[in-house]
C-alpha positions as CSV (number, residue, x, y, z in Angstrom):
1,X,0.7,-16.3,-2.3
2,X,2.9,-13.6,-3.4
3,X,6.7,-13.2,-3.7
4,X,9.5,-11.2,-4.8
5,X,10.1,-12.9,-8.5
6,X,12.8,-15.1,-6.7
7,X,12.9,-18.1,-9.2
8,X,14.1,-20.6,-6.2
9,X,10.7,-19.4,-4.4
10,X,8.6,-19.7,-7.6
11,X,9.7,-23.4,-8.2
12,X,9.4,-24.3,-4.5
13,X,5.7,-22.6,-4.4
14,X,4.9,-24.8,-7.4
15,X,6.1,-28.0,-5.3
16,X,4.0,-27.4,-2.1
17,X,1.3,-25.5,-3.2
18,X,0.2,-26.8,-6.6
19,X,-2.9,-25.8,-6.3
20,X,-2.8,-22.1,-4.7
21,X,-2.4,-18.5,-7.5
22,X,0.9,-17.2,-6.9
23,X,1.5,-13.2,-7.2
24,X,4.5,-11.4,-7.8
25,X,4.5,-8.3,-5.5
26,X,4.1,-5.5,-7.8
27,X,6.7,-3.1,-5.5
28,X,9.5,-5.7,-6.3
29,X,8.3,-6.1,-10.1
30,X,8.6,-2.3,-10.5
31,X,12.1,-2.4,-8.7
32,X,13.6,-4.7,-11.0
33,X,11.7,-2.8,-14.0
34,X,13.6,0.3,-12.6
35,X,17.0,-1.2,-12.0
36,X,16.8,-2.1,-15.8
37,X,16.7,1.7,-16.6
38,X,13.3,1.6,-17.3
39,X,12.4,4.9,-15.5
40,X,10.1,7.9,-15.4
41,X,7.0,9.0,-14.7
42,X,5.2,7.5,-17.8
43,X,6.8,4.4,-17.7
44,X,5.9,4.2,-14.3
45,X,2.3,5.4,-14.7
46,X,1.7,3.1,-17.6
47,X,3.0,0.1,-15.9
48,X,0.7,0.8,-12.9
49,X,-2.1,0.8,-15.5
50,X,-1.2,-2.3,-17.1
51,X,-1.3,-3.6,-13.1
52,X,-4.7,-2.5,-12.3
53,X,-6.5,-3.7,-15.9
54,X,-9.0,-5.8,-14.8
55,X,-10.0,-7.2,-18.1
56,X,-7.4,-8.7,-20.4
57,X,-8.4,-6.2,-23.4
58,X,-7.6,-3.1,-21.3
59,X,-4.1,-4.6,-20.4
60,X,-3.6,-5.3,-24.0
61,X,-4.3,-1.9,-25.2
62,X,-1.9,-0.4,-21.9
63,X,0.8,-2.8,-22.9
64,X,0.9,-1.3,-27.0
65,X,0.9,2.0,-25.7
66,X,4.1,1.2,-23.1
67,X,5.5,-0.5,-26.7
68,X,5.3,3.2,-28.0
69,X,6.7,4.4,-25.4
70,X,9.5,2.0,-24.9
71,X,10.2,-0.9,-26.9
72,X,12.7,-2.5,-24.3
73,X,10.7,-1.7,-21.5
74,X,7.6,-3.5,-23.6
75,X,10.3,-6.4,-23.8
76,X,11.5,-6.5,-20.3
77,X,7.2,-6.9,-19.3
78,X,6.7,-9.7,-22.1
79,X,9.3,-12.1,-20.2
80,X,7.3,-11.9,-17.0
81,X,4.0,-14.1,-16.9
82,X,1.3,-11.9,-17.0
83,X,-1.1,-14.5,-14.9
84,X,1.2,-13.4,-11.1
85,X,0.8,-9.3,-11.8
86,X,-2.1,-8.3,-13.9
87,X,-5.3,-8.8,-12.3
88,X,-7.3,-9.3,-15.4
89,X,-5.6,-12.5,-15.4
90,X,-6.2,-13.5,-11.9
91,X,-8.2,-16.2,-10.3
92,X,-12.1,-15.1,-9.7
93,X,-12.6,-17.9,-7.0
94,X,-9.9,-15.7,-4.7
95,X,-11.6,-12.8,-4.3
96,X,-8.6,-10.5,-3.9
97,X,-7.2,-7.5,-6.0
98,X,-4.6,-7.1,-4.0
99,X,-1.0,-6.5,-5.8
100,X,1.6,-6.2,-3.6
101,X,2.3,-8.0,0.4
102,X,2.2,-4.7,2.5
103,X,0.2,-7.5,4.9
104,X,3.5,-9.4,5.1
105,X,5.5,-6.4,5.6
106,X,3.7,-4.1,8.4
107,X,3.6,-8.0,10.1
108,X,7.4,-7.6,9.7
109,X,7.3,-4.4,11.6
110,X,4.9,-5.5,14.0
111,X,7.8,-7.9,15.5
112,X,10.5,-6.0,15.0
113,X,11.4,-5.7,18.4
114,X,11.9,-9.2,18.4
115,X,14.4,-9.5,15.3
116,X,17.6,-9.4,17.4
117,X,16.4,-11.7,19.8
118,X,17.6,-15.6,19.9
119,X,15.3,-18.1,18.1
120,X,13.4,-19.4,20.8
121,X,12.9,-16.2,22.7
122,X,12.0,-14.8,19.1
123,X,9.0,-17.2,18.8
124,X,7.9,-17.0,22.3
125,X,7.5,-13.1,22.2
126,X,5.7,-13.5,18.6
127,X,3.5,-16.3,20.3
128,X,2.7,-13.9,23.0
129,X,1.6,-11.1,21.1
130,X,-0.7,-13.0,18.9
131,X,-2.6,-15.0,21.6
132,X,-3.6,-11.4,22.8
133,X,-4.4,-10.0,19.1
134,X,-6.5,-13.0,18.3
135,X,-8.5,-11.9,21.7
136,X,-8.8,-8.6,20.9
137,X,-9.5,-9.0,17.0
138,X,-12.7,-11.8,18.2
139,X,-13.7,-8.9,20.3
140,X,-13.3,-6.3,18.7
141,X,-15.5,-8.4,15.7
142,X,-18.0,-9.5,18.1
143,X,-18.8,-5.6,18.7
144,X,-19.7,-5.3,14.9
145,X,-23.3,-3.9,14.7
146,X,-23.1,-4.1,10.8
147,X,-22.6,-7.9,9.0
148,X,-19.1,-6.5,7.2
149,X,-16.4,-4.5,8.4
150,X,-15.8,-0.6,8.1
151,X,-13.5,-1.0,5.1
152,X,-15.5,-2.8,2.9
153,X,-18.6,-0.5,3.6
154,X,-16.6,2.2,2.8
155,X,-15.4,0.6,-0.7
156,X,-19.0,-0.5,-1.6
157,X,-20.4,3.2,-0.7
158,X,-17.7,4.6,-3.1
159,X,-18.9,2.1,-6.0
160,X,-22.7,3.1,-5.0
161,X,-21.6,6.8,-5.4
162,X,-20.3,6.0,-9.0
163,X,-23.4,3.9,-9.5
164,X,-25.3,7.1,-10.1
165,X,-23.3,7.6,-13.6
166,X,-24.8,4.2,-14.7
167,X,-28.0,3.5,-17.2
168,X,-28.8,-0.3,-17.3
169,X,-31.3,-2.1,-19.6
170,X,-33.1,-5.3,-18.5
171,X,-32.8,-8.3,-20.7
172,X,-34.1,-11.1,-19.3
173,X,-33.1,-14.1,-17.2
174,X,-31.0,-11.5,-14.7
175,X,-28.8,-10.4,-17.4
176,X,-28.4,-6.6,-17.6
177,X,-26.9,-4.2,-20.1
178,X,-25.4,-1.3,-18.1
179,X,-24.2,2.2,-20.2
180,X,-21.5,3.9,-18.2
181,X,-19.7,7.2,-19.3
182,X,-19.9,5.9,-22.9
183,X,-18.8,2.2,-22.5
184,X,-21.1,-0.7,-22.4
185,X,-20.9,-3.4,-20.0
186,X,-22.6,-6.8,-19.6
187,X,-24.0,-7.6,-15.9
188,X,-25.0,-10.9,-14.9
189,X,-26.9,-10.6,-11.2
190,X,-27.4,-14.4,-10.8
191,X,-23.8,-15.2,-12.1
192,X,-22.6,-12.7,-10.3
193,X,-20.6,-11.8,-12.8
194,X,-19.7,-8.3,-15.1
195,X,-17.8,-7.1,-18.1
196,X,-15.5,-5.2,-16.0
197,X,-14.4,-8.2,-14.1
198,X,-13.7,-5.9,-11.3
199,X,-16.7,-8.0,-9.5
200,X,-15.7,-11.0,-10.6
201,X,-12.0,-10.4,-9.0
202,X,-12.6,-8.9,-6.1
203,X,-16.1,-9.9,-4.6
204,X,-17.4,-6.6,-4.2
205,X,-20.3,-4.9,-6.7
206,X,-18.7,-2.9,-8.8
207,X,-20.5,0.2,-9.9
208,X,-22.6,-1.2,-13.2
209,X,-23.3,-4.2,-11.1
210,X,-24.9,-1.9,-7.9
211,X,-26.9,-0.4,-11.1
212,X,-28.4,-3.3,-12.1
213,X,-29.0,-4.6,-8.5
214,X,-31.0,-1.6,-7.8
215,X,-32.5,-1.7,-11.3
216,X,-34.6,-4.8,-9.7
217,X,-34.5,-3.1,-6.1
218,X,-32.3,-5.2,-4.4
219,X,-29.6,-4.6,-1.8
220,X,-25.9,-4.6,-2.9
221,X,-24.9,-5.8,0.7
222,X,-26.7,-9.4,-0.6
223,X,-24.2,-9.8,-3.2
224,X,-21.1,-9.3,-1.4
225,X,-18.9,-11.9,-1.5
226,X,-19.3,-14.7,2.0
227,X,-15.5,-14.3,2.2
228,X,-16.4,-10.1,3.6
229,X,-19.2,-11.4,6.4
230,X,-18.8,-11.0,10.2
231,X,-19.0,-14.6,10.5
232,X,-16.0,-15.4,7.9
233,X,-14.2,-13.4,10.3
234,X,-15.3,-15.1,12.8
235,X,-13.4,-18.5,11.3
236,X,-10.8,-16.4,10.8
237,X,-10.1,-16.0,14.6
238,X,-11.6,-19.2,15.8
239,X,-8.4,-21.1,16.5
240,X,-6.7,-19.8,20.0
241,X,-3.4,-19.8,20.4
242,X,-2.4,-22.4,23.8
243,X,-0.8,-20.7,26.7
244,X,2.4,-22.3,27.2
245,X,4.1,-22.4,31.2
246,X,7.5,-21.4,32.1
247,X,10.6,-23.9,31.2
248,X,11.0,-24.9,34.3
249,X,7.4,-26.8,34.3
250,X,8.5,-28.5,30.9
251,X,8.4,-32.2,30.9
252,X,11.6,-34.0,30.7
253,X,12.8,-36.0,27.6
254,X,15.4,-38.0,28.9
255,X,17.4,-36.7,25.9
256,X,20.6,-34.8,25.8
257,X,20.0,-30.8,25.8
258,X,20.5,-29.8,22.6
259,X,23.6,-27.0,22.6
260,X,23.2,-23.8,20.5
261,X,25.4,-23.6,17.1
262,X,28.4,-21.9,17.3
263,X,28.2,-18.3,16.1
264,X,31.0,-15.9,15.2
265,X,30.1,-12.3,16.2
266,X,30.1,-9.9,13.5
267,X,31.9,-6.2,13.5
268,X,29.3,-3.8,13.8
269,X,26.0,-3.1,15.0
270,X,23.5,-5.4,14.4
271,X,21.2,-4.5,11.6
272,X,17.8,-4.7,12.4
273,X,16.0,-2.6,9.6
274,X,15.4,-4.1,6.4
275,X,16.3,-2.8,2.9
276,X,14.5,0.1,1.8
277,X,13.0,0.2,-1.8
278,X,13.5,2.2,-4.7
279,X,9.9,3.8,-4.3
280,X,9.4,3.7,-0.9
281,X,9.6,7.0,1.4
282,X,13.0,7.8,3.1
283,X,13.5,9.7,6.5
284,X,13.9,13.2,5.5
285,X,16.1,13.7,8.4
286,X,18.7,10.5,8.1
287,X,22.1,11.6,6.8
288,X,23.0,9.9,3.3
289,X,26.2,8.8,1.2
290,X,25.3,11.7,-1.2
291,X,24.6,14.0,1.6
292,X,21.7,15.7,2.4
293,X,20.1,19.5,0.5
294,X,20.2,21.9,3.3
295,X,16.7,24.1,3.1
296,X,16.7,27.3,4.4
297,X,14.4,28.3,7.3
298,X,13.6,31.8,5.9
299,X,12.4,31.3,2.3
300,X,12.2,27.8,1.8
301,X,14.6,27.1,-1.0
302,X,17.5,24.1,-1.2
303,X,20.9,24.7,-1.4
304,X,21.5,26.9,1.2
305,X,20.9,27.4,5.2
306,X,19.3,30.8,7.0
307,X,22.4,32.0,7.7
308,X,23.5,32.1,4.3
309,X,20.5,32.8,2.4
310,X,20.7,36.1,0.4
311,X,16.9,37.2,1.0
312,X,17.5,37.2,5.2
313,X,20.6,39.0,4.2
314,X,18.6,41.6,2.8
315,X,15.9,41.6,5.4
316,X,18.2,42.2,8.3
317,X,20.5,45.2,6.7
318,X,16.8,47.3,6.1
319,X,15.7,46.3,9.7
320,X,19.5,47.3,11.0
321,X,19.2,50.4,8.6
322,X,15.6,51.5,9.9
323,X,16.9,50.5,13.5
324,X,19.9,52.8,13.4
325,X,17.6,55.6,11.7
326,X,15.1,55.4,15.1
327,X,18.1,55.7,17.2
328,X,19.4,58.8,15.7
329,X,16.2,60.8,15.2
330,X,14.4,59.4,18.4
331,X,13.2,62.7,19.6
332,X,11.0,63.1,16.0
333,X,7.3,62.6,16.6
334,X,6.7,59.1,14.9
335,X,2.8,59.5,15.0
336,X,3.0,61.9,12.5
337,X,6.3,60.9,10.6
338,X,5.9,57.4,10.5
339,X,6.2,56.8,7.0
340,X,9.6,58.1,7.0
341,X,11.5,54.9,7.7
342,X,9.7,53.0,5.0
343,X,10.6,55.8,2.9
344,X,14.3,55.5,3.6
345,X,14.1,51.8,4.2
């Protein structure tokens, strides 16, 4: 489960799922790490390292170099358990790298049509939409020549590429010892298991690991984790959504109708776009409070519009001047004297 470092949701995620990993999304994590005043590229860079360390010795060694680089920033990192945004600390039963909820969010904006809408209608357009999703995803699923999907084949062909880097040494009982761009791993074929942990975490061979499953000639797509096969997807889809008739075909309760609350309508427009984060991209063309750098049209630069800019300035006075010059001396032979404007141009 992941969150946005909201301390209410934390303890509340503790009480009713005790037993499930809970992730902090690392979009909010770096928001509140900027709105701290702990900003820059390198900050930024290094703490997007420290994120993506698979192993708890490479997050160690990211996290004394950020110290060197900031010691409040280092600070500001130490308060925040390391086990909800580094994945060298994450949960290798999961099978998920993932660091931020970009699911929950483009689900957001998948119903976004049906934010202004009243509860029930709300739900009833949202029930709609994914009783016909689930049908199409099952079918869509079905159509799958290959056992996994089109995104996991691509991942796995990219750690096959980088397999090709790797020299591995058999040791016995499937245990492997893999030499990759000067660092030594430890692959475990049976275990399913390598130093790099990036296996381990997400399910999918990593590169020294697709070196030692060749090494023995096996296939890479047998030690893929269940979790990525066409029939996990399958499960995934196998519960239908019910049809539900019109309101008029409702049984009756025999209970009073239960009235709406009373709501007070707000000045305004109603806002039906969410907060937009520090990092995330703006609309370029969307006035704001600071007002928007005018680019020209003719050479590109901010600060100034075409009519304005200096450069067309200059442009149109030698095409006015060479204009004028071809009026005056129209009756000169310009096959022969062409070069003349440019000359006085």
């Amino acid at each position: 489960m992941f969150s946005n470092i909201v301390q209410g949701l934390v303890q509340s995620l503790e009480q009713v799922c005790p037993q499930s990993e809970h992730r902090t999304c690392v979009r909010h994590l770096y928001a509140n790490f900027r709105s701290e005043g702990h900003r820059g590229v390198l900050l930024k860079d290094l703490l997007w390292q420290a994120l993506a360390a698979y192993t708890k010795q490479e997050f160690y060694i990211v996290m004394d170099e950020i110290k060197r680089t900031s010691k409040d920033a280092h600070a500001y990192l130490e308060k925040v358990d390391p086990n909800t945004w580094c994945r060298g600390w994450f949960n290798t039963n999961v099978k998920s790298g993932l660091l931020h909820n970009n699911t929950c969010e483009s689900f957001n904006s998948w119903i976004k049509k049906f934010h202004d809408q009243t509860i029930l209608s709300m739900l009833e357009g949202i029930r709609y939409k994914l009783m016909r999703t689930y049908v199409r995803k099952k079918e869509m699923i079905n159509s799958m020549e290959e056992a996994i999907g089109p995104k996991i084949r691509k991942k796995l062909e990219k750690e096959e590429d980088e397999a090709s880097s790797c020299c591995c040494t058999y040791a016995g009982q499937g245990m492997f010892e893999v030499e990759c761009l000067g660092r030594r791993f430890v692959v475990d074929v049976d275990a399913r298991t390598c130093g790099c942990r990036k296996w381990d975490v997400t399910g999918i061979p990593c590169s020294h690991a697709i070196s030692a499953i060749l090494h023995q000639d096996g296939d890479p797509n047998d030690y893929l984790s269940p979790y990525y096969s066409k029939e996990m997807d399958l499960k995934c889809y196998d519960y239908i959504i019910y049809p539900v008739p019109s309101e008029e075909q409702w049984p009756r309760s025999g209970q009073p109708n239960i009235e709406p609350p009373k709501s007070r309508v707000t000045p305004g427009r109603p806002k039906k776009l969410r907060n937009i984060g520090v990092e995330e991209p703006r609309n370029p063309s969307a006035i704001r409070k600071g007002g928007n750098k005018n680019q020209c049209g003719h050479c590109r630069k901010f600060g100034h519009n075409k009519r304005s800019c200096e450069a067309k300035l200059r442009h149109d006075e030698r095409r006015d001047r060479a204009r004028q010059f071809y009026r005056e001396n129209a009756s000169i032979d310009w096959s022969l004297d062409m070069f003349a404007v440019f000359t006085i141009c």
